[in-house]
LONUVEX-353992 format. One line per 10 residues: number of its first residue (from 1); for each residue x, y, z of N, C-alpha, C, CB. Coordinates in Angstrom, 1 decimal, always signed. Glycine has a CB too. Layout:
N
NUM) X/Y/Z/X/Y/Z/X/Y/Z/X/Y/Z | ...
This chain:
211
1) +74.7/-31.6/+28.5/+75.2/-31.2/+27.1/+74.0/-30.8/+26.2/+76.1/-32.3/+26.5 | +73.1/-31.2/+26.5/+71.6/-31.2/+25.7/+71.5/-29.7/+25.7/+70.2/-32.0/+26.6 | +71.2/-29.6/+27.4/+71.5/-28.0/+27.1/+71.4/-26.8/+26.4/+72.0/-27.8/+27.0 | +72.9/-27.4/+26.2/+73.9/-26.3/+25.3/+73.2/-26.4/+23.9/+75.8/-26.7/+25.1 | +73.5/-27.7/+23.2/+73.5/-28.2/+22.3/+72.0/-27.7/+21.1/+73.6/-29.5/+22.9 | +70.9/-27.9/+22.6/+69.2/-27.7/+21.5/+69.5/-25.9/+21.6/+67.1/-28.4/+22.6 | +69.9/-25.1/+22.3/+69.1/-23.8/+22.0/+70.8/-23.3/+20.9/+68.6/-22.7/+24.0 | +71.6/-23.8/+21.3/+72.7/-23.5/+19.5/+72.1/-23.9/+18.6/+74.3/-24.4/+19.1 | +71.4/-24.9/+18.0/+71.3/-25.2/+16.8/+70.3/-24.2/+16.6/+71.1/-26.8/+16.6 | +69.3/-24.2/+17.6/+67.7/-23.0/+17.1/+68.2/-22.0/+17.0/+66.4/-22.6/+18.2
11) +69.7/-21.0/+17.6/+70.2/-20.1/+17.4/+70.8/-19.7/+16.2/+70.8/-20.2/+18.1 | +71.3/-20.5/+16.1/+72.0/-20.9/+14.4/+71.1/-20.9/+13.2/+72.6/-22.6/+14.3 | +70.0/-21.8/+13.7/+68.6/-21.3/+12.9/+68.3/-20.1/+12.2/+67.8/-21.3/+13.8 | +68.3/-19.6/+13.3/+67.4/-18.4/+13.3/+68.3/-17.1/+13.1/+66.5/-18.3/+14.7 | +69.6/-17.4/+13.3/+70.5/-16.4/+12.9/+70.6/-16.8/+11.2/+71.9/-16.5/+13.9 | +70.3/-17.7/+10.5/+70.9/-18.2/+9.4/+69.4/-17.4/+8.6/+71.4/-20.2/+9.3 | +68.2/-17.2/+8.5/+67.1/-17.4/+8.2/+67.6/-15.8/+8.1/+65.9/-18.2/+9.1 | +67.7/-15.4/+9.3/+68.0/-13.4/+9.9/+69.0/-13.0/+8.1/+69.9/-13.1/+12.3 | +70.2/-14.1/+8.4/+71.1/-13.7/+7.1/+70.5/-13.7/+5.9/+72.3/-14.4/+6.9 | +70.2/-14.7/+5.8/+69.8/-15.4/+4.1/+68.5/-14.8/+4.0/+69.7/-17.4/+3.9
21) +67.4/-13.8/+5.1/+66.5/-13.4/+4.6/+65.2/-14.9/+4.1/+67.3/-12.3/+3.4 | +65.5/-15.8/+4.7/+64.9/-17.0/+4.6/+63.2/-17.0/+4.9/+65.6/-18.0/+5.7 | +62.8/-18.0/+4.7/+61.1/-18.5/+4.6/+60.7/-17.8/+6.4/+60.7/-20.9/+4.3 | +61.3/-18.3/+7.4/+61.1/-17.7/+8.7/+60.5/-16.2/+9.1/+62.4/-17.9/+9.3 | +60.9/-15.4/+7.7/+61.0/-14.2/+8.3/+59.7/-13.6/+7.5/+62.5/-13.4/+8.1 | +59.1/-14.4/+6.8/+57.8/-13.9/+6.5/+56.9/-14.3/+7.2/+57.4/-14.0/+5.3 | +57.3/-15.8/+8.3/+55.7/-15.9/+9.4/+56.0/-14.9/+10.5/+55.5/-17.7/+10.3 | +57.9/-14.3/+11.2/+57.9/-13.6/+11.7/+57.3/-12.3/+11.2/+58.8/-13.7/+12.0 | +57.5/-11.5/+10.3/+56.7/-10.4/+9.9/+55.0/-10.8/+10.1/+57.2/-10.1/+8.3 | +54.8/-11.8/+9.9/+53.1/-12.0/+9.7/+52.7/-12.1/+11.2/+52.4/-13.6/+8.7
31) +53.2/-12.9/+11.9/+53.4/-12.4/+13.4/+53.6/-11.5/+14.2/+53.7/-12.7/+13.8 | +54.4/-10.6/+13.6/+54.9/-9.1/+14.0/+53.3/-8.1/+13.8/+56.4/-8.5/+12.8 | +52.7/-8.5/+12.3/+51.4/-7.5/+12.5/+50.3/-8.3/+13.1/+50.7/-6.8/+10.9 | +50.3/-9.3/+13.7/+48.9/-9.6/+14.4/+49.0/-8.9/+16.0/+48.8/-11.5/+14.5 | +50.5/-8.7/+16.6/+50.8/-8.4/+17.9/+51.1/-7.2/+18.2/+51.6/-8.9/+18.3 | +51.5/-6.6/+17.3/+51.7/-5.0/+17.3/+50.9/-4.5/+17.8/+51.8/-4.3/+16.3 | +50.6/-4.0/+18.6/+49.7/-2.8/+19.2/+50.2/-1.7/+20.6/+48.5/-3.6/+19.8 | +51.0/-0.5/+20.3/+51.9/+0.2/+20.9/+51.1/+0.7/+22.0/+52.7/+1.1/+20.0 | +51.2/+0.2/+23.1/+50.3/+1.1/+24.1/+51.4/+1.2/+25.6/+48.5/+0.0/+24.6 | +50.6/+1.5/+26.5/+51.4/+2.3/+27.6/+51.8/+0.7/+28.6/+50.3/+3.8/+28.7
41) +51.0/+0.2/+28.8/+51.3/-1.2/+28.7/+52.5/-2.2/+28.6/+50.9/-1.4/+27.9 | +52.1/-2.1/+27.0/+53.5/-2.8/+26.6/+54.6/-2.2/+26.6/+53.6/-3.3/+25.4 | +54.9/-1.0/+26.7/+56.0/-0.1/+27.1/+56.1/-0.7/+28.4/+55.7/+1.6/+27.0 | +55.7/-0.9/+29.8/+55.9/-0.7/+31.0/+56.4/-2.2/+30.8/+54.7/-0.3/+32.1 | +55.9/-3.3/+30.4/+56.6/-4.9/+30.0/+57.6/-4.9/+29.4/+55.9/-5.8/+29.1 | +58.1/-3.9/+28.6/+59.3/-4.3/+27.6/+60.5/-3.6/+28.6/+59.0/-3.4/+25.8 | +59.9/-2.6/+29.2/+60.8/-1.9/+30.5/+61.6/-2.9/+31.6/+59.7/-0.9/+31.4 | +61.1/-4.1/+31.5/+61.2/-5.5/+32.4/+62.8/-5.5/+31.8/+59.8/-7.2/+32.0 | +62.9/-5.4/+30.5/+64.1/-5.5/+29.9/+65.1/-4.6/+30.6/+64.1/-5.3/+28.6 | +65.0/-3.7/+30.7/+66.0/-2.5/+31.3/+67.2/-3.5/+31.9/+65.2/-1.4/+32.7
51) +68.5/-2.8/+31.2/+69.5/-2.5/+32.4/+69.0/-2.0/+33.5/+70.6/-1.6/+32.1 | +68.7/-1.0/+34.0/+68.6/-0.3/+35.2/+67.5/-1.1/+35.8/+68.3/+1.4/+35.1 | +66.4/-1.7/+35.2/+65.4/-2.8/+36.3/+66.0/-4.3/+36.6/+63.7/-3.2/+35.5 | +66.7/-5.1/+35.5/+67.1/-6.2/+35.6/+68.3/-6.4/+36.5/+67.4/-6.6/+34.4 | +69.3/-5.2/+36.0/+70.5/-5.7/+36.5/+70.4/-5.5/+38.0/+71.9/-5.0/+35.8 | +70.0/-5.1/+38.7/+69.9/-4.6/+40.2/+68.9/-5.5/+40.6/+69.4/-2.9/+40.5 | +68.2/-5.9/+40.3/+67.6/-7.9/+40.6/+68.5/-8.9/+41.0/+67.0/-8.7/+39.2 | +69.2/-8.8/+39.8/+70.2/-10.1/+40.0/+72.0/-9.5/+40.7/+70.4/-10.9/+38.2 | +71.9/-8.4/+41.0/+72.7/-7.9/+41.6/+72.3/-8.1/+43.6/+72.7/-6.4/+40.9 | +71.3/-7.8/+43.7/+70.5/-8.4/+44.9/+71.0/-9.6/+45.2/+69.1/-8.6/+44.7
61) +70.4/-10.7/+43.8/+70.7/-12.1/+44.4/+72.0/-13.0/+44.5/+69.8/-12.8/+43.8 | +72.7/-12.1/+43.8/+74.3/-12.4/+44.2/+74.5/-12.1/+45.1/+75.4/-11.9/+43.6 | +74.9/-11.2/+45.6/+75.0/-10.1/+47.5/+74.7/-11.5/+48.2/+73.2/-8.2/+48.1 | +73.3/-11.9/+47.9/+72.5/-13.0/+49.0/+73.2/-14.3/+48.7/+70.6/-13.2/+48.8 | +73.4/-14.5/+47.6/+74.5/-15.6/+47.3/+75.9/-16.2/+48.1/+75.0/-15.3/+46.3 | +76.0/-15.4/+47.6/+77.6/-15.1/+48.2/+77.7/-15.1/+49.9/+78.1/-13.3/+47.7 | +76.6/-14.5/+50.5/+76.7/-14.1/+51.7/+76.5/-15.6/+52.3/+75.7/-12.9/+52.1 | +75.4/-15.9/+51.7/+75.1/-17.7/+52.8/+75.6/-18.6/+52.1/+73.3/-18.4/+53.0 | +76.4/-18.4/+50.8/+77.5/-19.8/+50.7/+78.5/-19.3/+51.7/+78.4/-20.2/+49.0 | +79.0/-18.2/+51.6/+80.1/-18.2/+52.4/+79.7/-18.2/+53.6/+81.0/-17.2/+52.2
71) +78.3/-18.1/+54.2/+77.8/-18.4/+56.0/+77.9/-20.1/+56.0/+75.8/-17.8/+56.6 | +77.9/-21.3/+55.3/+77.7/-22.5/+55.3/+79.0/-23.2/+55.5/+77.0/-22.8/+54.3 | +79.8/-22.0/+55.5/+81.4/-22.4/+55.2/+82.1/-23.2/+53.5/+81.8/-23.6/+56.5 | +81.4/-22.9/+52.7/+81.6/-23.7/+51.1/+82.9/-23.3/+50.7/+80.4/-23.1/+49.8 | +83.7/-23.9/+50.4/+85.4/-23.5/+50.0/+85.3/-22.4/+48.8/+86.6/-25.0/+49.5 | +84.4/-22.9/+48.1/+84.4/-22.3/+46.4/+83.3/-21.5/+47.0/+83.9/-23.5/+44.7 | +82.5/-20.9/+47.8/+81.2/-20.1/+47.8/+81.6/-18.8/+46.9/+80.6/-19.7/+49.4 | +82.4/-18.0/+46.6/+82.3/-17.2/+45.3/+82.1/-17.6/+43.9/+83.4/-16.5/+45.1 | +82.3/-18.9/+43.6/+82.0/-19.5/+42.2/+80.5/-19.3/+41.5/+82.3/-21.0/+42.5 | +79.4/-19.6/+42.2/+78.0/-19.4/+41.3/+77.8/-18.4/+41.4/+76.8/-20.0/+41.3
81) +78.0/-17.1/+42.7/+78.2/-15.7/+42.1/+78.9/-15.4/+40.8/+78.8/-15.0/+43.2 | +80.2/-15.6/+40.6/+81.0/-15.2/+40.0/+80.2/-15.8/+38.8/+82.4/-15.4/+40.4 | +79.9/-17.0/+38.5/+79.1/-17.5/+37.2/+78.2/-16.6/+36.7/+78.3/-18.8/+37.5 | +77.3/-16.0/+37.9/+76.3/-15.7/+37.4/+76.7/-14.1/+36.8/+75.1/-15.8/+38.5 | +77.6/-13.2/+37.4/+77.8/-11.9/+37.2/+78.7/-12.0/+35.8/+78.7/-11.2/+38.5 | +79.6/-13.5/+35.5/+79.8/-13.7/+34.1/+78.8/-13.9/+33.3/+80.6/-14.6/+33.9 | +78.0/-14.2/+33.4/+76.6/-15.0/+32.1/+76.3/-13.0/+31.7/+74.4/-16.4/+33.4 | +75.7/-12.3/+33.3/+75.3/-11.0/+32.9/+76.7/-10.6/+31.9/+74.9/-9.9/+34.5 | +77.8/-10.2/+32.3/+78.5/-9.5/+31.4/+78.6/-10.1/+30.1/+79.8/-9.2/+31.8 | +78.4/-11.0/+30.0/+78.3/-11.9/+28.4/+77.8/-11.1/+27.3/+77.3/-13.3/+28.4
91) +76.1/-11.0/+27.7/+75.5/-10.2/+27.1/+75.6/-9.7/+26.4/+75.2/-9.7/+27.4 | +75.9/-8.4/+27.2/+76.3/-7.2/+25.8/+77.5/-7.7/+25.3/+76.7/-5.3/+26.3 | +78.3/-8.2/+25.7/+79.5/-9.0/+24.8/+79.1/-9.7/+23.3/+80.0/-10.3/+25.8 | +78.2/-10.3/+23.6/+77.7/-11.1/+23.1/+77.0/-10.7/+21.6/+76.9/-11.5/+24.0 | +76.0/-9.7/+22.6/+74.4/-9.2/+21.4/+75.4/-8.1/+20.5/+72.5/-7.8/+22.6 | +76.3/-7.1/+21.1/+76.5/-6.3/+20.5/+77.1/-6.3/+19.0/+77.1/-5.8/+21.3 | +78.0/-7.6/+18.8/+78.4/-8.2/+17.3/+77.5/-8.5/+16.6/+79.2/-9.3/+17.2 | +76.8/-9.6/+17.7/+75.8/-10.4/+17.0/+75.0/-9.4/+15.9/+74.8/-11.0/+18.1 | +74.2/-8.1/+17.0/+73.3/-7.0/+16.2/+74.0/-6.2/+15.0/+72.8/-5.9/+17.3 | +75.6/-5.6/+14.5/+76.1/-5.3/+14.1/+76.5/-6.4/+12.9/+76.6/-4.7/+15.0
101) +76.6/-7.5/+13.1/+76.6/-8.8/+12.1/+75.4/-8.6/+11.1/+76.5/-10.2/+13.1 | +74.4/-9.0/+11.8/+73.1/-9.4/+11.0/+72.6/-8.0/+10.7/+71.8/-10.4/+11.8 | +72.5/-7.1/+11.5/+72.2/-5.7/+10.7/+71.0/-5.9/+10.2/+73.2/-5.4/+9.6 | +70.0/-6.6/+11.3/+68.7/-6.4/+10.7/+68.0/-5.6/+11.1/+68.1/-7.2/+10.7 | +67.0/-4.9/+10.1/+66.2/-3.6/+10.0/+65.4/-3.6/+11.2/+65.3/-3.4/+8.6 | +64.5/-2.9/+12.0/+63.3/-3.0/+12.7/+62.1/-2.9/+12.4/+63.3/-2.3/+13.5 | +61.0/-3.0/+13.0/+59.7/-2.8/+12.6/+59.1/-1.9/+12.6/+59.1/-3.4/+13.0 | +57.9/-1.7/+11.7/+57.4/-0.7/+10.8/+56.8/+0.4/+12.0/+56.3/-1.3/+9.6 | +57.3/-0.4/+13.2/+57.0/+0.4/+14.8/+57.5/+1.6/+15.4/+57.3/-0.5/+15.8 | +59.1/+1.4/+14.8/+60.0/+2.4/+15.1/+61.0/+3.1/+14.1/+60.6/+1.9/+16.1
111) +61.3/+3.5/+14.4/+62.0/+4.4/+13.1/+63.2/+3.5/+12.5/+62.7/+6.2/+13.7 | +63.3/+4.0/+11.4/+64.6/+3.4/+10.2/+65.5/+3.4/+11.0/+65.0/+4.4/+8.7 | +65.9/+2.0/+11.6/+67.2/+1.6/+11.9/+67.5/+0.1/+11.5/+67.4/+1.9/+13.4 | +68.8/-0.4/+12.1/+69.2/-1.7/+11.9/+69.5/-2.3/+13.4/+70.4/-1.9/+10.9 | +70.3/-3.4/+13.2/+70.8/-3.9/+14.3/+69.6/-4.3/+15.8/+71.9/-2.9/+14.5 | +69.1/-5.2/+15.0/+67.9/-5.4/+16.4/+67.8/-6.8/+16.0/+66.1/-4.4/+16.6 | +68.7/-7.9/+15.8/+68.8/-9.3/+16.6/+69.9/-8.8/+16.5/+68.4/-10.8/+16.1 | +70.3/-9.6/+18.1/+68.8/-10.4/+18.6/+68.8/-9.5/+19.9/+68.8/-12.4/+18.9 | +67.4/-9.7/+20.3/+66.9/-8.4/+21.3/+67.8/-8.9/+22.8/+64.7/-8.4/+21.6 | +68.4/-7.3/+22.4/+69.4/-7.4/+23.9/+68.3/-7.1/+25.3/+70.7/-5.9/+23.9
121) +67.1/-6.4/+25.0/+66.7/-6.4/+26.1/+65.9/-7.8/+26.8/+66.0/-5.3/+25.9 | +65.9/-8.5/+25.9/+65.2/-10.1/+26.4/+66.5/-10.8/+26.8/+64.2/-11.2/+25.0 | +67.8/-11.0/+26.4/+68.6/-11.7/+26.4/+68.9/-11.1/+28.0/+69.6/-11.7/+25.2 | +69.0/-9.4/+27.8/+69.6/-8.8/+29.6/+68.3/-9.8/+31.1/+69.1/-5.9/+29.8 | +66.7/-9.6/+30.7/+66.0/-9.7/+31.3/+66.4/-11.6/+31.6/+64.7/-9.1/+30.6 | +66.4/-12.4/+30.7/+66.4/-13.9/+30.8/+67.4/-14.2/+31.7/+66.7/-14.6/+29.5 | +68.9/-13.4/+31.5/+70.0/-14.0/+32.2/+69.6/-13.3/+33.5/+71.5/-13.6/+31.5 | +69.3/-12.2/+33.4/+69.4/-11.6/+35.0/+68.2/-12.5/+35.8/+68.9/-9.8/+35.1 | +67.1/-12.1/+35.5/+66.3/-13.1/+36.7/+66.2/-14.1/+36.3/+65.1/-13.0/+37.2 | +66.5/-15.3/+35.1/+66.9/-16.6/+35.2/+68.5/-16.9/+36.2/+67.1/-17.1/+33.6
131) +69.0/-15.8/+36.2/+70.5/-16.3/+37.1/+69.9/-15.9/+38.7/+72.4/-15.0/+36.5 | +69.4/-15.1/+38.9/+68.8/-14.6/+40.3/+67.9/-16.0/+41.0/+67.7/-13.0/+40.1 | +67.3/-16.1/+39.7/+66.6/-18.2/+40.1/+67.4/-18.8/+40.6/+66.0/-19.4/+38.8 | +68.0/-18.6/+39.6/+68.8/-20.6/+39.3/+69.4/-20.1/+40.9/+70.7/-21.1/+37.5 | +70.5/-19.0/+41.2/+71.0/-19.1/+42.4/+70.3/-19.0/+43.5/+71.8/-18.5/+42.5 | +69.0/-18.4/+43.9/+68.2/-18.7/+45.0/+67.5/-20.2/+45.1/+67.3/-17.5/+45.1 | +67.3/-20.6/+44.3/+66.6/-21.6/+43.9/+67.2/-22.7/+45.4/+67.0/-22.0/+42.0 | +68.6/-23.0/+45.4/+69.0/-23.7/+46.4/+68.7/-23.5/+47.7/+70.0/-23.7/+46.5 | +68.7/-21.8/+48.1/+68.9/-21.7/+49.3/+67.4/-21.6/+50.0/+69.9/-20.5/+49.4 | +66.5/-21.6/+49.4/+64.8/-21.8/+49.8/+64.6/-23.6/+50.1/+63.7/-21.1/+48.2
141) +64.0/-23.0/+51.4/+63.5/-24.3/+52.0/+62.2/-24.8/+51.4/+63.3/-24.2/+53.6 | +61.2/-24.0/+51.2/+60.1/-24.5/+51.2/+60.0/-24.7/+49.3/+59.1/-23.5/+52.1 | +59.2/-26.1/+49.1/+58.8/-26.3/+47.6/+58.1/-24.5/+47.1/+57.2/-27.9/+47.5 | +57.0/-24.3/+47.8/+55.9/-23.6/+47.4/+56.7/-22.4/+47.3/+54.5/-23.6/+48.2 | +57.7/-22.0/+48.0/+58.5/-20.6/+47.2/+59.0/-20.8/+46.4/+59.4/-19.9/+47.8 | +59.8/-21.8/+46.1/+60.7/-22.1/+44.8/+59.4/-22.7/+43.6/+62.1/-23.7/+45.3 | +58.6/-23.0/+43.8/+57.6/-23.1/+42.6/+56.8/-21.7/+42.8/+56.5/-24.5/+42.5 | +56.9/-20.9/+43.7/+56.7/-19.2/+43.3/+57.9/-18.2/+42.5/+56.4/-18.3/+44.9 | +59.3/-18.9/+43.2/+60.1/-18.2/+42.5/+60.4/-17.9/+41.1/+61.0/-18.6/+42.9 | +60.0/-19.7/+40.8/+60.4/-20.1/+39.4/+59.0/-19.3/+38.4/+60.5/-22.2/+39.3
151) +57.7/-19.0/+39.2/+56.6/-18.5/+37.9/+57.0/-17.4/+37.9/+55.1/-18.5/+38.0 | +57.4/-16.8/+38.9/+57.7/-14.9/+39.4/+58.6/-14.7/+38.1/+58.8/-14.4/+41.4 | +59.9/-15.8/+38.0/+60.8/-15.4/+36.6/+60.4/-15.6/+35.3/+62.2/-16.1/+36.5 | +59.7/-16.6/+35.4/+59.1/-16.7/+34.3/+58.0/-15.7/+33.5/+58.7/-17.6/+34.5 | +57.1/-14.7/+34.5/+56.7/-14.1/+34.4/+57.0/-12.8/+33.7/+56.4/-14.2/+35.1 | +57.9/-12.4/+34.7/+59.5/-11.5/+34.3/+59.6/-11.6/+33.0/+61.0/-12.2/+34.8 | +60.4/-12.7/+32.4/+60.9/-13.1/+30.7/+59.9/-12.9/+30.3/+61.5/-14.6/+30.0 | +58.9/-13.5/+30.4/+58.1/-13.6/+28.9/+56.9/-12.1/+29.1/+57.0/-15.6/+28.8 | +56.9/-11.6/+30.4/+56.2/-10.3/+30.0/+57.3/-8.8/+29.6/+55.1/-9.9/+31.3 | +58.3/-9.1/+30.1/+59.4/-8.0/+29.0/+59.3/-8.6/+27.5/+61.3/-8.0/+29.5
161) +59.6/-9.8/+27.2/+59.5/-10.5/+25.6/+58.0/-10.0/+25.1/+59.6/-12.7/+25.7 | +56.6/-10.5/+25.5/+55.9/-9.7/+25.1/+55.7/-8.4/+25.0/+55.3/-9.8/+25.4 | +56.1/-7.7/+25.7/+56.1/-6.5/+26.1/+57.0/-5.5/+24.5/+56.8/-6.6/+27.8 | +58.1/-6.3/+24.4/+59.1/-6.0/+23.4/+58.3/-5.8/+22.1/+60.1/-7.1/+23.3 | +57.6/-7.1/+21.9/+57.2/-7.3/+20.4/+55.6/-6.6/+20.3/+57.3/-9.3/+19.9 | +55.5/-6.8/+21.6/+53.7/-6.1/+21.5/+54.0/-4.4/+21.2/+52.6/-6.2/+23.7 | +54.7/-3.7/+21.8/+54.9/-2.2/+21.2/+56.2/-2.2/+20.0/+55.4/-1.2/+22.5 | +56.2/-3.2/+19.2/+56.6/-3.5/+17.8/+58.5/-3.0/+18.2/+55.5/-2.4/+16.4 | +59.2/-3.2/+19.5/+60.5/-2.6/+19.8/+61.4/-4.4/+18.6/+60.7/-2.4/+22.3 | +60.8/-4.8/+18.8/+61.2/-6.3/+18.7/+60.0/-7.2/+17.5/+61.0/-6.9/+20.5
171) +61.0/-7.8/+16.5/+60.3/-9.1/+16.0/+60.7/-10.0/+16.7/+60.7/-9.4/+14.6 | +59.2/-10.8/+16.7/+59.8/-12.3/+17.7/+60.5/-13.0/+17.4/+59.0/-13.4/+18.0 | +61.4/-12.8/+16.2/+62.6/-14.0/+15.8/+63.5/-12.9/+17.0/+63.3/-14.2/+13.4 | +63.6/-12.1/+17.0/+64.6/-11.3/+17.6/+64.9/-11.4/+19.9/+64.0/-9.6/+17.0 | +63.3/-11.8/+20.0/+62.9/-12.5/+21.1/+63.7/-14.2/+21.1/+61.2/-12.5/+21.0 | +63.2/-14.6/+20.2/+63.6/-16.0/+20.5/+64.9/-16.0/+20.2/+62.9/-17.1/+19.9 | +65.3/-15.6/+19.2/+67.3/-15.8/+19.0/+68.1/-15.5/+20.6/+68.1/-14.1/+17.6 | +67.5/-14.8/+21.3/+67.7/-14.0/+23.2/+67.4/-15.2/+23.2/+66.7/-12.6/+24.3 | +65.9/-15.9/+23.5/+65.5/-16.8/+24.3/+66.9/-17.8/+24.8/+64.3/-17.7/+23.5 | +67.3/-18.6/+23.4/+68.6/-19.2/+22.9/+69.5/-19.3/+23.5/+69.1/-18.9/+22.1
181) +69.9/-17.3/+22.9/+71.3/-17.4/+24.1/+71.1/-17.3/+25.0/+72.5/-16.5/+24.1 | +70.0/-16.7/+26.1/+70.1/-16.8/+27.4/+70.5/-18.1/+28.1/+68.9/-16.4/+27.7 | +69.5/-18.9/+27.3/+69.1/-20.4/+27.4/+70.9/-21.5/+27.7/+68.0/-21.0/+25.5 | +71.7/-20.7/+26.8/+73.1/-21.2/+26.8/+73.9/-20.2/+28.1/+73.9/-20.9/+25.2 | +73.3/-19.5/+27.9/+73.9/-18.5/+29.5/+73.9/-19.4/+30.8/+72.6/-17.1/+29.9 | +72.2/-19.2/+30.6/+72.2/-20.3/+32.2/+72.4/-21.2/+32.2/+71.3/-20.5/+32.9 | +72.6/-22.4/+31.1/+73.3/-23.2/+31.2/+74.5/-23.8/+32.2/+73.4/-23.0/+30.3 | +75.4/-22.6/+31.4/+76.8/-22.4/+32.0/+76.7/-22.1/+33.4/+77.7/-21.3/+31.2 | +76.0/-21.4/+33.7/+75.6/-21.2/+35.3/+75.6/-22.1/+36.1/+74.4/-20.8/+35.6 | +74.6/-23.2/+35.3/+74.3/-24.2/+36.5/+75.6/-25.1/+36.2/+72.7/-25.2/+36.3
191) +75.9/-25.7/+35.0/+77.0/-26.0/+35.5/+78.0/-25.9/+36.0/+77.2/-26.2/+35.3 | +77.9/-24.8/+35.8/+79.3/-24.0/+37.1/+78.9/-24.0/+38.6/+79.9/-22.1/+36.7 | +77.7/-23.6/+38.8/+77.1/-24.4/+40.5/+77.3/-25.5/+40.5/+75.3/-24.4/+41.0 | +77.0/-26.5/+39.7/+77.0/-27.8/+40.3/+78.2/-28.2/+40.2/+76.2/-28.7/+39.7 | +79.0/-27.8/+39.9/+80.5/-28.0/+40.0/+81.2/-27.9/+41.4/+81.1/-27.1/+39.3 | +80.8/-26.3/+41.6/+81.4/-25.9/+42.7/+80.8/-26.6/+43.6/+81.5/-24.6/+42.9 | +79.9/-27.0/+44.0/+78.8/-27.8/+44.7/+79.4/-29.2/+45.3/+77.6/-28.2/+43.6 | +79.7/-30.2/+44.3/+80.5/-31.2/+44.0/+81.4/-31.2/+44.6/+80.8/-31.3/+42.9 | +82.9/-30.1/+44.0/+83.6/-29.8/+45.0/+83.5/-29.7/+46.0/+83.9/-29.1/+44.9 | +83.0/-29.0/+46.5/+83.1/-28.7/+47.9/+82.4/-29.7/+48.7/+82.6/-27.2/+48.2
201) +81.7/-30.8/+48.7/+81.3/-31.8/+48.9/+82.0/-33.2/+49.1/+80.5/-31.8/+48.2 | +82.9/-32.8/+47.9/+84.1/-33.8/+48.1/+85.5/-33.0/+49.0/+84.5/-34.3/+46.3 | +85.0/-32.0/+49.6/+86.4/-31.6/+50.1/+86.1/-30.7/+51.4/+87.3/-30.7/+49.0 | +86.8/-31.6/+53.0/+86.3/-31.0/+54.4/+86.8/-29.5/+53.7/+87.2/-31.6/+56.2 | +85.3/-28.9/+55.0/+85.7/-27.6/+54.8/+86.8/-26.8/+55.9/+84.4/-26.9/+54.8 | +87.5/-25.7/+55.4/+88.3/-25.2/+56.5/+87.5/-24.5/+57.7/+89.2/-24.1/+56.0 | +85.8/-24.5/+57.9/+86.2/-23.6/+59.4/+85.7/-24.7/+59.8/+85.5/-22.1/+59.9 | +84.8/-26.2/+59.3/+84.7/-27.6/+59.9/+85.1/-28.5/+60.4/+84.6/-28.0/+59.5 | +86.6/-28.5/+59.7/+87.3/-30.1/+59.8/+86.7/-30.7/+59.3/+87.6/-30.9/+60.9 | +87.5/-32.0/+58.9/+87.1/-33.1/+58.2/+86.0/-33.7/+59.1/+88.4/-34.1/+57.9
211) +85.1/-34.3/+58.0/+84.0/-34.5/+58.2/+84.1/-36.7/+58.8/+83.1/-33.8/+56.4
């Protein structure tokens, strides 16, 4: 429940600061001009965000999901697929009010618009290869891949998140408000694996017999 619980309240935060125009948004602005620097670079990092690069990642690792729960014989094996392809559709569910709500301006980077918290392209990047983790994460035998897997995503997030705010697409309040909800995204993920998990642990399987 912790979870859930720490990245709402920082959400809430930082969405409240976004409204009320609060003390937050002048260390974010003062941090916005130390990082700014628009190069070819941080364009290719912030691209990490893409629909068209993220979602076909974690579209991969569902396919592979799905395929070796249901090779292990797991009664529920569509469930942490299905979790994870819900967390992705959330997203834009999600960002698209959110950005139309707060209707905050962008940076002096890109042209006169609004609606950029919170950054959909960090929130798309977090859920997709934080969900493509979390669900391979099980099915790897060896520690030393799964502590490659886990830096490979990490790498992922935080060089699209840099990548965002370094070619000024993004203020870092608008990064971390994503961080948040991602952070509640996969949440729900794992609990919904470890559920189905549970289950099916507590219950013989049909091509097994009772155990």
């Amino acid at each position: 429940m912790l979870l859930l619980v720490v990245p709402l309240v920082l959400f809430s935060l930082i969405t409240w600061q976004v409204l009320a125009d609060g003390p937050l948004l002048d260390l974010d602005a003062r941090l916005s001009d130390a990082l700014v620097h628009p190069d070819r670079a941080s364009e290719l990092l912030s691209d990490l965000g893409n629909v068209q690069v993220a979602v076909p990642v974690l579209a991969v690792a569902l396919a592979v999901t799905a395929w070796r729960l249901r090779a292990t014989g797991m009664d529920r094996w569509w469930l942490p697929p299905a979790a994870g392809a819900a967390a992705m559709a959330l997203v834009p569910a999600l960002v698209a009010p959110l950005k139309a709500w707060t209707d905050r301006p962008g940076t002096p980077a890109v042209p006169p618009a609004t609606g950029y918290f919170p950054s959909g392209h960090t929130a798309t990047a977090m859920v997709a290869y934080g969900t493509a983790t979390l669900l391979l994460l099980p099915l790897l035998g060896s520690p030393a891949v799964r502590r490659g897997l886990l830096a490979l995503c990490a790498l992922l997030v935080l060089g699209a998140s840099y990548g965002l705010v370094r070619r000024g697409y993004h203020w870092p309040l608008d990064v971390a408000g994503s961080w948040c909800l991602g952070a509640m995204l996969l949440t729900g993920v794992v609990l919904v694996s470890r559920s189905s998990r549970r289950t099916s642990a507590g219950t013989p399987s049909r091509r097994s017999g009772p155990s």
